[in-house]
N, C-alpha and C positions, 0 to 999 in steps of 0.2 A: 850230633855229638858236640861237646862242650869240652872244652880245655882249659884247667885252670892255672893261669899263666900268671904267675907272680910280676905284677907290675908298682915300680916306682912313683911313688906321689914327689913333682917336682911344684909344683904350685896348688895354694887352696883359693880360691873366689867363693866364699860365700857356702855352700852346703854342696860346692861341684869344685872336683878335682881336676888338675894334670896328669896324666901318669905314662910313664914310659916305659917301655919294653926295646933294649935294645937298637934306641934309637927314633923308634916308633912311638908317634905321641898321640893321645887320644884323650877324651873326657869321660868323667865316671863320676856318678852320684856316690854323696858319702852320705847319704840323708841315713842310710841305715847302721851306718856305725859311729861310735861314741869318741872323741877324743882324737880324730888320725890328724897325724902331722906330717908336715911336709919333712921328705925325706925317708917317713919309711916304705912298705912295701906292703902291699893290698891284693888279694883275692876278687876279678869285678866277675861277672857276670849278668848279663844281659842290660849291662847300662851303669850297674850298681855295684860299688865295691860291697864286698858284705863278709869279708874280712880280713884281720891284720896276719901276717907271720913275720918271725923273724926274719932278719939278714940271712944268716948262716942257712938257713932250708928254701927262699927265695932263690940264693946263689948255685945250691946241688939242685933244684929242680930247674935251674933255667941251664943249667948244665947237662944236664938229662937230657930235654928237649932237645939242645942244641947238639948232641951226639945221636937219638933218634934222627936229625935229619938230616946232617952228615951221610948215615947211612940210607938211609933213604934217599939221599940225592947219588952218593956211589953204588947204591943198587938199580937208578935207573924207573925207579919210581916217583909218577905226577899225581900229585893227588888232584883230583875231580873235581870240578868248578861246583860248588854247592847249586843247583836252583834259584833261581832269582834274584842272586848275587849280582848286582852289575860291576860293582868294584872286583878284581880278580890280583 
């Protein structure tokens, strides 16, 4: 399964991005979208940003998450190391 996690472009180099989630920083092709600039907020999956949203729905879906795992962590639930994950 796939989560689409609204992530911050903080830096561009060239056709690859910086983007942050909450502190967490990672890299992401922008090869498939037109025009992103740093500082807004990007849809990546599997490597690739592959689209923009606004501030305002970035801000309620990472509020969202962020209250799914609240509860999830006050109900006592781990979630399961994916397969062939070495990073955990």
């Amino acid at each position: 399964m796939c989560l689409a996690i609204p992530s911050k472009i903080t830096k561009i180099d060239n056709e690859m991005a910086v983007i942050d989630v909450d502190g967490v920083t990672r890299q992401a092709s922008l090869l498939l979208l037109e025009d992103a600039k740093v500082g807004e907020y990007v849809i990546v999956h599997a490597g690739f940003a592959i689209q923009k949203i606004d501030e305002q729905a970035a801000a309620e879906t990472l509020s969202l998450l962020r209250e799914a795992a609240a509860a999830s962590d006050k109900a006592g639930i781990t979630p399961k190391k994916p397969e062939g994950i070495d990073e955990w």
